[in-house]
N, C-alpha and C positions, 0 to 999 in steps of 0.2 A: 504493500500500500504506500501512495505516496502522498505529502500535503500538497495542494496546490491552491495558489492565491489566484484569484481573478481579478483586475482592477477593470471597471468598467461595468455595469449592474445592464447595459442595452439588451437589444437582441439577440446578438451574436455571443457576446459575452456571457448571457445567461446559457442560452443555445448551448454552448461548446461544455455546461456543464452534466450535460445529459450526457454523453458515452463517457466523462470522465469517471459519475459519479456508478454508473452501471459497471465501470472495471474495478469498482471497490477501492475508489480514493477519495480521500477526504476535501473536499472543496471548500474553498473559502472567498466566497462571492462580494468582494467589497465594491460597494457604489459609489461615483465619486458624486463630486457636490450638487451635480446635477440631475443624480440619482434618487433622493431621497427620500423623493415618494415612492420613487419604486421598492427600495429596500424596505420603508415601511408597511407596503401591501406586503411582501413577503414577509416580513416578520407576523403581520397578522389574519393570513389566509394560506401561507405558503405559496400563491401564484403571483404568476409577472402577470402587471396589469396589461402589457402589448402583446405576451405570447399567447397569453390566456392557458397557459400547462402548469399544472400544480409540479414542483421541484421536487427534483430527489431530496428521500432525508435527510443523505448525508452532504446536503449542500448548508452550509451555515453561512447566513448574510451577515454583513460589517458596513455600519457607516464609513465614509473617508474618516471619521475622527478617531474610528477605530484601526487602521490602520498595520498601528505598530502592533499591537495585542494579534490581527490576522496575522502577521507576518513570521510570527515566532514557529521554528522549526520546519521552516519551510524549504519544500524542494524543486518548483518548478514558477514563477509566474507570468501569466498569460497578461497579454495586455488587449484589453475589449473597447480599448474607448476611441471615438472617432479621430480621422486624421488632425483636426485642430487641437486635438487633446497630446497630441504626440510628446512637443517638450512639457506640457504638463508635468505630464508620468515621467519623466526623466526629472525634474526636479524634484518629484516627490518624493522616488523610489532612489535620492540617490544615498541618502539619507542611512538606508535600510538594506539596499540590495547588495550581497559580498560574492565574490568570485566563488565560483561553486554553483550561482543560482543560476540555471539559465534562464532566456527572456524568450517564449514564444508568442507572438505577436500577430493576429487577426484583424487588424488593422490596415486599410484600403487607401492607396493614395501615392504622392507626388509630390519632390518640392522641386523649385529652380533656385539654382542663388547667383545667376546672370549669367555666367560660365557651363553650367552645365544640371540637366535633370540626373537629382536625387532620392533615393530608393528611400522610405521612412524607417526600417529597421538603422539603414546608417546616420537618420537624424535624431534617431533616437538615442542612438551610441554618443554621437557627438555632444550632446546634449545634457551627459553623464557629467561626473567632475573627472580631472584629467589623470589623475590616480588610479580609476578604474574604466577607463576605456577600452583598452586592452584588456580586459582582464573579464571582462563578462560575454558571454557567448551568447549569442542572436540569433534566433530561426523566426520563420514565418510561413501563416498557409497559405495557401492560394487554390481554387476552383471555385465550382460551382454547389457554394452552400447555402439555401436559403433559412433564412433560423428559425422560422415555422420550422419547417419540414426536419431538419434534424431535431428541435426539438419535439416533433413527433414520432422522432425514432424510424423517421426513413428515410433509405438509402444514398446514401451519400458518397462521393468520391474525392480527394483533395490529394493537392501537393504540397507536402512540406518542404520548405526549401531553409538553406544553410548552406555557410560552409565547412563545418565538421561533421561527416559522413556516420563518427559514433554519436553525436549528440540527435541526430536525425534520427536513427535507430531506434535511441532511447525514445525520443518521443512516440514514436509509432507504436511501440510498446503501451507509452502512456493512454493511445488514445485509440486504437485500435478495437472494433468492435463488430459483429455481425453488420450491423444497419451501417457503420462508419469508419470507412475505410481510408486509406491514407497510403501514399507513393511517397519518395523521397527524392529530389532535386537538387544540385548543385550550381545548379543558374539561376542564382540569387537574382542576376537583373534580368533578364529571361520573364521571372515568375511575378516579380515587385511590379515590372513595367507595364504588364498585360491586365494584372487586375486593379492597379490602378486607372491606367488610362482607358478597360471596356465601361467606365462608369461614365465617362464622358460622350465618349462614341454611342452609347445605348441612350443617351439623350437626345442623338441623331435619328437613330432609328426610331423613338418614343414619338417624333415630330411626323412619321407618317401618320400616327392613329391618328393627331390631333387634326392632318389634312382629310381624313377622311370620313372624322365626324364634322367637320365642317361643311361638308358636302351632302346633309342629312337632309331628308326632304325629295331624295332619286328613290324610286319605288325599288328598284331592280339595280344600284347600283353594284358594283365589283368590288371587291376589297383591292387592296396596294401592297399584294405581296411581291409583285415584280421589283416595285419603288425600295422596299422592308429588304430586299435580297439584294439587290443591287450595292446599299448602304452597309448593308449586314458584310457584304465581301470585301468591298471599300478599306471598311474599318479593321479586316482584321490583316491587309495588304499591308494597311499604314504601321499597324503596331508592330509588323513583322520586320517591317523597315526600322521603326526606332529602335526596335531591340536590338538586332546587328549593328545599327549605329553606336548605339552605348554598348555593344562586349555583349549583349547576351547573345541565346543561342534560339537560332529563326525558331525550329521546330519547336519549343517551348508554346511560341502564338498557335500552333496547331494541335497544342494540348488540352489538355483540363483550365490552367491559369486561361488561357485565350480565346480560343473556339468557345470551350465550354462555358466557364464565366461570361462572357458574352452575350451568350445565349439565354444563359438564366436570368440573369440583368435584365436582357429587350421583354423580358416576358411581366415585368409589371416592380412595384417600386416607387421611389422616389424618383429618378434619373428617366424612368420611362411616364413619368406623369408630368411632371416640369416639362419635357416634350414636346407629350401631346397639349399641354395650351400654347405653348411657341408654335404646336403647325395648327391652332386654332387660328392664329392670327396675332396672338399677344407676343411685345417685346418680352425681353428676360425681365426685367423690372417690372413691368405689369403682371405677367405671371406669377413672381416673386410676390408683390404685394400685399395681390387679391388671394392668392388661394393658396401660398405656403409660406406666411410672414416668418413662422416658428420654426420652420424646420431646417435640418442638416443638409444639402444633399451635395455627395460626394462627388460627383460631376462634375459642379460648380463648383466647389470649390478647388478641386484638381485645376479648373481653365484659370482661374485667378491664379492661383498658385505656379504654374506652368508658363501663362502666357508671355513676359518679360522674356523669360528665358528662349522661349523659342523663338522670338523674333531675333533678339540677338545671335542665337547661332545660324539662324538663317541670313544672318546681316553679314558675317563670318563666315560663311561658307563650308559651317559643319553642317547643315541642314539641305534638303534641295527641296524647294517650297513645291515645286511640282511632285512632290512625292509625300508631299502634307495638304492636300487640296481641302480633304472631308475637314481632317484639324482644324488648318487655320478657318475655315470657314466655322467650326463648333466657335472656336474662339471668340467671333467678329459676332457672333450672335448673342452669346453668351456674356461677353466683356463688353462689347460694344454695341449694344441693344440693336444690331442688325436687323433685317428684318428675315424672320428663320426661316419661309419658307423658300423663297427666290437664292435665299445664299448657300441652301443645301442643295437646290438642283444645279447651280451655277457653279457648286464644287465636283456635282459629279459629270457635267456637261465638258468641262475643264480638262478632266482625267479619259473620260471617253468617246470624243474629240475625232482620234484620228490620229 
């Protein structure tokens, strides 16, 4: 049996504690400050109020003030909380986490820092104090997991990725289960790159539903899985391209991290709702406004986060902007309240041209 801290109380974060708790490990579910109601519904019903799945027993919630009391004797922790959370949990945890623990990391996303796009397990590192940067060992998963579904105990496929081949091992040990399975990866940027950036790209694809509810009122009309497929192939060209651009390895995009996270993504969510009212006709900021003041969604903030940087490598000539058509065009709608539907077809009229 082993302990394991969760930091992060969301979906996923609870999520991942279902195959841990079914392999007979002790979990220890801490919510951070933005959790609070959630930890509180679990202390008094035992269920996430988003998952709607009553918790294993032997999952025990912790406020963030509890913290330090979770952390005692512990052997693994996961990090659950969104990408904006990333140096959070690095100042929190630096306090507490000692060589020995390692950090597996569920967390989705992207930084630039004018030079070059960064992976978040290495800004999570960096972000450490500088006495223990070296010295703590980092993994991370990647595919297609949606945290309903494994917290309902079905089937599921994932790649953990790392670059120590026995620390991946061990993990798969840790979390391996009938319903939830797990491969191991050593193309760290391969795996980081794809499932961050299919959150952006499934915002592309989420823009056809919203062109063809707007077309409501055709008795007989067609659905847009031509427009869906076209976008869908697009996007998974491009990521294949930045990942040999930055070192990783192509066929990674035609795995689980890519193809398949991709897919799961276009099938509904945050990133595929934001979307669909960009191909209703709403800028991103109107979208944003009216119908998701409150929410996270990791698409957008990947294009925020991302976009500086991509222009300048394309200013540079590490980039070849014809080979970022769909990108820069998410970008210019998303950053630059473009308008989404004419600058999605005008990305892909661009690439297939002639």
């Amino acid at each position: 049996m082993a302990r394991i801290l969760v930091l992060g109380a969301g979906v996923m974060g609870t999520a991942i504690t279902f195959p841990l708790s079914d392999n007979g490990h002790e979990v220890r579910l801490v919510g951070t400050h933005l959790d609070m109601d959630i930890i509180e519904e679990i202390h008094e019903s035992r269920r996430h109020p988003r998952l709607k799945s009553q918790l294993p027993e032997s999952v025990r919630p912790y406020t963030i003030q509890q913290l330090g009391q979770a952390f005692e004797q512990i052997d693994l922790v996961i990090l659950g909380v969104n990408s904006l959370g990333v140096r959070w949990a690095a100042a929190t945890l630096a306090d507490l986490i000692k060589p020995g623990i390692p950090v597996l990391s569920l967390t989705k996303g992207l930084e630039g820092d004018g030079k070059s796009i960064l992976m978040l397990p290495e800004v999570f590192r960096k972000n450490l104090p500088a006495d223990q940067v070296g010295d703590i060992q980092i993994a991370a998963v990647g595919g297609p997991s949606i945290a309903g579904e494994l917290a309902a105990r079905r089937f599921t496929s994932v790649v953990i990725t790392g670059e120590d081949v026995r620390l991946l091992h061990r993990l798969q040990a840790l979390l391996n289960t009938p319903y939830y399975h797990t491969s191991i990866s050593t193309d760290v940027t391969g795996v980081e790159m794809t499932v961050g950036l299919k959150n952006l790209y499934a915002i592309g694809v989420g823009i056809v539903q919203g062109m063809l509810e707007a077309e409501d009122g055709l008795a007989d009309r067609d659905a847009m899985h031509n427009l869906a497929g076209a976008l869908f192939t697009r996007s998974i060209e491009e990521m294949a391209y930045l990942v040999e651009v930055n070192g990783g390895r192509r066929e990674t995009v035609y795995s689980l991290p890519g193809v398949g996270d991709l897919y799961v993504t276009c099938q509904g969510g945050r990133n595929s709702r934001i979307g669909c009212y960009l191909g209703l006709g709403l800028t991103y900021q109107e979208a944003r406004e009216k119908y998701m003041p409150d929410e996270t969604v990791e698409g957008v903030e990947l294009a925020f986060a991302i976009r500086e940087t991509v222009d300048l490598m394309i200013n540079k000539g590490q980039l070849e902007p014809g080979r970022l058509s769909l990108l820069r065009s998410l970008l210019d709608i998303v950053c630059h309240q473009a308008p989404a539907v004419s600058t999605l077809i005008d990305s892909l009229l661009f690439q297939y041209s002639g």
